[in-house]
C-alpha positions as CSV (number, residue, x, y, z in Angstrom):
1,X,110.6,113.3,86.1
2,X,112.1,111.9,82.9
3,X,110.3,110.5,80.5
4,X,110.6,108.4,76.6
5,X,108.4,110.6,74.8
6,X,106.6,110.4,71.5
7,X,106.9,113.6,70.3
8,X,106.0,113.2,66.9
9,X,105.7,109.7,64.7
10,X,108.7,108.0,64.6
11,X,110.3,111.0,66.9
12,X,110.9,109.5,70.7
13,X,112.7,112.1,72.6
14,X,113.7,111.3,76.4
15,X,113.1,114.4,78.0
16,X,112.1,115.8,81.5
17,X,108.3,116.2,82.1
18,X,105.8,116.8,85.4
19,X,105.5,114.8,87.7
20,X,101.9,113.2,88.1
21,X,100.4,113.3,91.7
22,X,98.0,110.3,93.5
23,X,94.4,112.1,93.1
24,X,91.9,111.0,94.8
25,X,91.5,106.6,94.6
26,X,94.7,106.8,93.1
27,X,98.7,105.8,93.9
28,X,101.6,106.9,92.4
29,X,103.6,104.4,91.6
30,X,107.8,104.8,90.9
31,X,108.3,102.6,87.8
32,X,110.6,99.7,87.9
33,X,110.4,98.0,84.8
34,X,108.3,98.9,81.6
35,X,108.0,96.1,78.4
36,X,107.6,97.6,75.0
37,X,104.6,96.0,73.2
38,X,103.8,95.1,69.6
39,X,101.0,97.6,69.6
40,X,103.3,100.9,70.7
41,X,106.2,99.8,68.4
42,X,102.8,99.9,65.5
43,X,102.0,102.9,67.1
44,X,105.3,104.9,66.8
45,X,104.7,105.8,63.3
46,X,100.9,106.6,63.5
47,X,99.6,103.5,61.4
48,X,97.2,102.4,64.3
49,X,95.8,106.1,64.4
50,X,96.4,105.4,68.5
51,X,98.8,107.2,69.2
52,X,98.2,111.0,68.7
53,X,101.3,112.8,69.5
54,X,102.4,113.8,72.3
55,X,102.0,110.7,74.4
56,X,104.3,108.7,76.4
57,X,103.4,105.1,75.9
58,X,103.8,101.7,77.6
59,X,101.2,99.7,79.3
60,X,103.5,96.6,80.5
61,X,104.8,97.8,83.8
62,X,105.5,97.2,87.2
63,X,106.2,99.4,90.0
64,X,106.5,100.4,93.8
65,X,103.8,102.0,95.6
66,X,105.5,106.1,96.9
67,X,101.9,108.1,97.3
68,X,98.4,107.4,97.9
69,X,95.9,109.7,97.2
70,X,92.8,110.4,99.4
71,X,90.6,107.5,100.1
72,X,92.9,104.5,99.5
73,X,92.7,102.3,102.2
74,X,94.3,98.9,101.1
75,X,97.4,100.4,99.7
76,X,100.8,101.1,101.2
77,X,103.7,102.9,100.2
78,X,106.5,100.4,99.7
79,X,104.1,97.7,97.7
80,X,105.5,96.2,94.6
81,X,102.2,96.3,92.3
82,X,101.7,95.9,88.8
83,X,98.4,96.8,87.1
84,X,96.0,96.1,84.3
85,X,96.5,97.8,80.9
86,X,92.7,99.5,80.8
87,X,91.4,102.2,83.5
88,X,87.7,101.0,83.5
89,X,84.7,102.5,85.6
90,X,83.6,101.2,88.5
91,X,79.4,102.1,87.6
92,X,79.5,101.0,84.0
93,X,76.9,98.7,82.7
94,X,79.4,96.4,81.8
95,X,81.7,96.5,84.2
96,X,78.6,95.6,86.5
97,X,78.1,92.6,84.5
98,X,81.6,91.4,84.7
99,X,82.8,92.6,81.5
100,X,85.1,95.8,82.8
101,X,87.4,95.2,79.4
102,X,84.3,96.2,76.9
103,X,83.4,99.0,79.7
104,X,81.6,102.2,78.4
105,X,84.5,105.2,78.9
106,X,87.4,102.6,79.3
107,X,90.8,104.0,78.7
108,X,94.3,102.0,77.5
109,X,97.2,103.5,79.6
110,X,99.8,104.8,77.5
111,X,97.2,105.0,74.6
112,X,95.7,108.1,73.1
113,X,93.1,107.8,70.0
114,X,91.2,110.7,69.6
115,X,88.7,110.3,72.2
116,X,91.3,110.2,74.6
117,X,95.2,110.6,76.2
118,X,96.5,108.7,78.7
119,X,99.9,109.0,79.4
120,X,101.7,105.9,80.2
121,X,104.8,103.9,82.0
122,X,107.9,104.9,80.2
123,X,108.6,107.7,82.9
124,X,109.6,107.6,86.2
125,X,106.5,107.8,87.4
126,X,102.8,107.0,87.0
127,X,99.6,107.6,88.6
128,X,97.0,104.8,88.3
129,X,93.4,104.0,90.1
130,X,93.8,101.6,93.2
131,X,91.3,99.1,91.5
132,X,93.2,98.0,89.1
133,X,96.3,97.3,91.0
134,X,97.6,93.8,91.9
135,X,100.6,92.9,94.1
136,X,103.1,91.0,93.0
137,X,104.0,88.1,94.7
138,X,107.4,88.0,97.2
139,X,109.3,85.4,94.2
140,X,108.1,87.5,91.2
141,X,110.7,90.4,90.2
142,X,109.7,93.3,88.8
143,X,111.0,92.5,85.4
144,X,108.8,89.3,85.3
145,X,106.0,91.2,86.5
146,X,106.2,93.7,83.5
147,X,105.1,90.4,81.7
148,X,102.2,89.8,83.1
149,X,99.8,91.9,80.5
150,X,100.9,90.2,77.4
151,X,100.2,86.9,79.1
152,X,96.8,88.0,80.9
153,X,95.9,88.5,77.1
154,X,96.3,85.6,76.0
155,X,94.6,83.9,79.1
156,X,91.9,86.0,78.5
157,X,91.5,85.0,74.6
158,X,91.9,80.9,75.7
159,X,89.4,81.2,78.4
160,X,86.8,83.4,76.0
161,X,86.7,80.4,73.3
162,X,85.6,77.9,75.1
163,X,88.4,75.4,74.4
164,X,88.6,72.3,76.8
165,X,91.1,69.4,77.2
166,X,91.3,67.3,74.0
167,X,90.1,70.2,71.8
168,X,93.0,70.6,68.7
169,X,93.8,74.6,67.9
170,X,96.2,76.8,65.6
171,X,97.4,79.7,66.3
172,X,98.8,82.3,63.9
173,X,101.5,84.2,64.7
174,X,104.2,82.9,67.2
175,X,104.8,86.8,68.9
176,X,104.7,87.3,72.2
177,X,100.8,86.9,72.6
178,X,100.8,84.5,70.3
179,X,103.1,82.3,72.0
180,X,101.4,82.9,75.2
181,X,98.6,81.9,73.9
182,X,100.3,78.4,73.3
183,X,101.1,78.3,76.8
184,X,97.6,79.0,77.8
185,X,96.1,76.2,75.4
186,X,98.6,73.2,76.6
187,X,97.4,74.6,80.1
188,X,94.1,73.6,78.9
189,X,94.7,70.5,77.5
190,X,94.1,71.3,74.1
191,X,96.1,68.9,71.2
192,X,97.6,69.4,69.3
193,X,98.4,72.9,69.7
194,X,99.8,73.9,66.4
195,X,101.6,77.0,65.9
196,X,102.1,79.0,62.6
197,X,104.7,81.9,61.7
198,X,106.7,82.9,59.0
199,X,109.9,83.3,61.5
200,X,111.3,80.0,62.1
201,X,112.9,81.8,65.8
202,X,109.7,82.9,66.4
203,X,108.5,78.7,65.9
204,X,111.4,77.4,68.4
205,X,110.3,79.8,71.0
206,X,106.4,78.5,70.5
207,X,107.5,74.8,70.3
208,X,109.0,76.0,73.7
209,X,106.3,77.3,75.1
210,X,104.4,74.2,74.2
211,X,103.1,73.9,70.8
212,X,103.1,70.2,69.7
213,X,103.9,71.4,65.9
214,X,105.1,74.3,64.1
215,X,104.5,75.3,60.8
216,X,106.2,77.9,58.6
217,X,103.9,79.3,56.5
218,X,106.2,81.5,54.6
219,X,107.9,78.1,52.9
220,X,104.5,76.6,51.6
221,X,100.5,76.7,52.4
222,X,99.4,74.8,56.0
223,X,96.2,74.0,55.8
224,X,96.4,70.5,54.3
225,X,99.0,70.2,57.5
226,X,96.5,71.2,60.1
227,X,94.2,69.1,58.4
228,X,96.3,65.9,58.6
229,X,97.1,66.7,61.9
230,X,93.3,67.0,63.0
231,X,92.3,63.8,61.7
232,X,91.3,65.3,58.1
233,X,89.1,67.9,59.5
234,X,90.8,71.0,60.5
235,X,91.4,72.0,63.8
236,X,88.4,73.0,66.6
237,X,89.6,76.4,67.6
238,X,91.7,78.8,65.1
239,X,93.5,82.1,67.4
240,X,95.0,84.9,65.2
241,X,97.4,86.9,66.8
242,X,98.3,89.3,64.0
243,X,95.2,90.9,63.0
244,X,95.8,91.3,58.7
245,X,94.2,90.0,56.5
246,X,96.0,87.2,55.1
247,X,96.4,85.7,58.0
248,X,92.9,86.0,59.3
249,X,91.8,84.2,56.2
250,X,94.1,81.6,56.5
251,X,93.7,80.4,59.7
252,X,90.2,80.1,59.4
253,X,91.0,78.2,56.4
254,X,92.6,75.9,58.4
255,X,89.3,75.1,60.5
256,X,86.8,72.9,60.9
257,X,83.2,72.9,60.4
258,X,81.6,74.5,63.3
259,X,85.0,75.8,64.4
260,X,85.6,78.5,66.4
261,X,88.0,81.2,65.2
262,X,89.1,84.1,67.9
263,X,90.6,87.7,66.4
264,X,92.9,88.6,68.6
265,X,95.8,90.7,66.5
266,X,94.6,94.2,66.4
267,X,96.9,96.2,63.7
268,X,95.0,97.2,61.0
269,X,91.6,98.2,61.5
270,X,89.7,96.6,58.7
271,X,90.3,93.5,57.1
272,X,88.8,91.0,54.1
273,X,86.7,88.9,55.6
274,X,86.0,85.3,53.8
275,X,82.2,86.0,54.4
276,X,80.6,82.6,52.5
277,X,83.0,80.6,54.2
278,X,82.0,81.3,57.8
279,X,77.9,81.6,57.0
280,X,77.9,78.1,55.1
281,X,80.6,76.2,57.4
282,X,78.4,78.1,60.8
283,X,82.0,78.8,61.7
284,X,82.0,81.2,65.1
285,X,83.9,84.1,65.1
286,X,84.9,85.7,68.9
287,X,86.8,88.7,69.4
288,X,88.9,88.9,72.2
289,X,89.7,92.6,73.8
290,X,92.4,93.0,76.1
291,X,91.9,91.6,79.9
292,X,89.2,90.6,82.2
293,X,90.4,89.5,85.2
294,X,93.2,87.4,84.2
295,X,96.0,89.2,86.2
296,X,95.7,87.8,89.1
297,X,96.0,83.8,88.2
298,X,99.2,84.7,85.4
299,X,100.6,86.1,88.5
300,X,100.1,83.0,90.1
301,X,101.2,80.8,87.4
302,X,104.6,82.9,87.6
303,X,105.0,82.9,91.3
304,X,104.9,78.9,90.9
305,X,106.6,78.4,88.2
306,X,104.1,77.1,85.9
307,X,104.4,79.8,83.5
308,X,108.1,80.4,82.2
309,X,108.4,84.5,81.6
310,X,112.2,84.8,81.5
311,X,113.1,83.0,78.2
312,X,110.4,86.0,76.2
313,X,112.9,88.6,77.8
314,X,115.8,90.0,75.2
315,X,116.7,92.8,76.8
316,X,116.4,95.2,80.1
317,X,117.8,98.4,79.5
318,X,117.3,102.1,80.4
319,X,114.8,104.1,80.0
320,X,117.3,106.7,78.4
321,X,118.0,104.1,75.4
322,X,114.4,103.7,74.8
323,X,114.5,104.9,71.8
324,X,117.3,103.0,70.3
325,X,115.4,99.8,71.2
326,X,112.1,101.1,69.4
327,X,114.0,101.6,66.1
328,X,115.5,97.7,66.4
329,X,111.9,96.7,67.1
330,X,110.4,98.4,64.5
331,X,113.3,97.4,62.1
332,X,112.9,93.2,63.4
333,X,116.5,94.0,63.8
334,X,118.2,90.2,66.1
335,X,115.3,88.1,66.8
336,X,114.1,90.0,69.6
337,X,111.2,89.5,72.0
338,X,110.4,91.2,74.8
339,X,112.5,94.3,75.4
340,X,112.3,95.9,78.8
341,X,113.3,99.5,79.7
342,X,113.8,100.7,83.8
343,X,113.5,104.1,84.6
């Protein structure tokens, strides 16, 4: 099959490779549409150490069913499915508690750290566990399905704060996540929902999506905003969709007292951490990791239109200029969002 290879950092290399079979509680599934995240265009030159060469990436993908292995049941070849980013036990601890993303052995597809490699979806095909399939619904194409994981994270970091209708909340960083995120909090009911970035593009496509104020940060300091538009106290709930340092610290400058402030950017893996500030202010901090569940209702919010998917998409193109669109990503080359690459 071919394949968009990392070969080496900063070295992608479409190329032929084997084809995976269905083992055994597993399908093979012929990818139709692949979206190139954040995190793999971080990971092309090795600063996220996960990565380790060779590896093909991509996580946010969608496909038809062509195999099943021995022992899937509820399956068919011919099913349009798309799956959740992390391969998670099925006898873990956590997973028997309800939290599969935090799971004990959990692996990222299209991710490989040094515990682990698991190739991913920018190949014709892939082989992935039946339990963490979902179909995709009859009006969803396969393209809009690809968007579902970006989304389901963003769901997942709304529904792990707590927030509820009325609540105010910032979020930092007007990406894809981050602008998901705004969708997920007017959902909620949350105001206002104020959105911050340094890319006034970035802001329009938020204020899109939802958020009742943007703010660029790179044209002056916001928190004396936030605080006039949360009634002089900062806001309830602070999301930062980045994951540096300056920005960590300056959203949850940005919050109130007793606030709750929820990490979900993950590029860097330490930061400064404005330690005083959250002990004396009893400020909560929640980490949000990847999905737990979520698919299944962004699906539905697609399928009926509550959830608006097509405006994030810049481009679909093939698999075989992959690589091209990595080095405009990684370059912020025209504003792009969500690039999509078919096999």
């Amino acid at each position: 099959m071919k394949a968009l290879v990392l070969e080496e950092y900063n070295k992608l290399v479409y190329k032929d490779m084997p084809e995976p079979k269905a083992k055994e509680g597993e399908v093979l599934i012929r990818v139709k549409a692949c979206g190139i995240c954040g995190s793999d265009v971080h990971g092309m030159d090795g600063s996220t150490g996960r990565r380790q060469t060779p590896i093909i990436m991509g996580h946010e993908a969608s496909g038809e069913i062509v195999e099943t292995g021995a022992g899937v049941t509820r399956w068919h070849v011919g099913d349009r499915v798309t799956f959740d980013s992390t391969v998670y036990p099925l006898d873990d601890w956590f997973t028997l508690k309800g939290r599969y993303n935090l799971s004990e052995g959990r692996e990222v597809v299209g991710v490989s750290p040094k515990e682990y490699k698991r190739h991913g979806a920018f190949a014709e095909y892939l082989a992935i566990p039946q339990h963490i399939l979902y179909k995709i619904p009859d009006n969803v194409s396969f393209e809009q399905a690809a968007m579902v994981e970006p989304a389901a994270v963003a769901a997942h970091a709304v529904k792990l704060s707590g927030v509820q209708a009325g609540d105010s909340a910032v979020v930092f960083g007007s990406g894809m996540i981050g602008t998901f995120i705004v969708s997920m909090l007017k959902a909620a009911g949350a105001t206002p929902v104020i959105a911050v970035d340094i890319d006034s593009e970035k802001l329009k496509m938020a204020s899109r999506y939802g958020a009742t104020v943007t703010l660029n940060s790179k044209e002056k300091a916001v928190t004396e905003d936030v605080r006039k538009l949360t009634k002089g106290r900062g806001a309830d709930y602070g999301f930062e969709a980045i994951g540096i340092s300056a920005t960590v610290n300056a959203m949850i400058d940005t919050l109130r007292k007793g606030a709750t402030a929820v990490l979900v950017g993950n590029v860097t893996p330490v930061i400064e951490f404005p330690l005083q500030k959250i002990v004396t202010q009893e400020i909560r901090v929640q980490g949000s990791c990847a999905i737990n569940g979520e698919y299944e209702m962004v699906l539905d919010l697609i399928a009926s239109g509550a959830l608006k998917v097509d405006d994030m998409i810049s481009a679909v193109a093939p698999l075989s200029e992959g690589a091209e669109w990595f080095r405009k990503l990684y370059n912020r080359e025209g504003n792009l969002n969500k690039v999509i690459l078919k096999p």
